[in-house]
C-alpha positions, 0 to 999 in steps of 0.5 A: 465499476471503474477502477483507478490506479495510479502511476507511483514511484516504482522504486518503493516496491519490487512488485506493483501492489495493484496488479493482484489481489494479494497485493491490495490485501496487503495494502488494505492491510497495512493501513489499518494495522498502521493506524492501530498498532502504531508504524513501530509495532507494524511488523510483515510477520503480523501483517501476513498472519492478518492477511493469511499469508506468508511473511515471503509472500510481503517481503516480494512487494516490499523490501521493508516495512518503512517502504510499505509507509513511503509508498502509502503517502505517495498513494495518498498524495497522488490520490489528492492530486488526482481529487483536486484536479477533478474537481477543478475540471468539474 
């Protein structure tokens, strides 16, 4: 199985998410509580109760909430690129 990580803006976050399963939960997380409550009723403190975790435990990933978005689109747009230009390759 072949994982693939990318390079992102290392500004957006204190602790690069994809180096630990925390971090990825986080990640995960994010995106789907996102979708439902809305970015305006996304909060670190329900994040770390849906994760199990402490609210400190985000706050040493990312500073705010709205950093945890920024760094979600670079992710996404990254991963397109990463997707067009495989299949250009191919």
């Amino acid at each position: 199985m072949a994982i693939i990580t990318f390079q992102l803006n290392e500004k957006l976050y204190l602790k690069d998410p994809q180096n630990s399963v925390l971090g990825r939960r986080i990640i995960a997380e994010s995106i789907v509580m996102i979708d439902a409550l809305g970015f305006e009723l996304f909060t670190f403190k329900k994040l770390a109760e849906k994760i199990e975790s402490t609210e400190a435990s985000v706050y040493r990933y990312f500073e705010n909430k709205h950093r945890v978005l920024i760094y979600l689109i670079d992710w996404y747009w990254t991963w397109m690129e990463y997707r067009i230009s495989n299949a250009m390759v191919n």
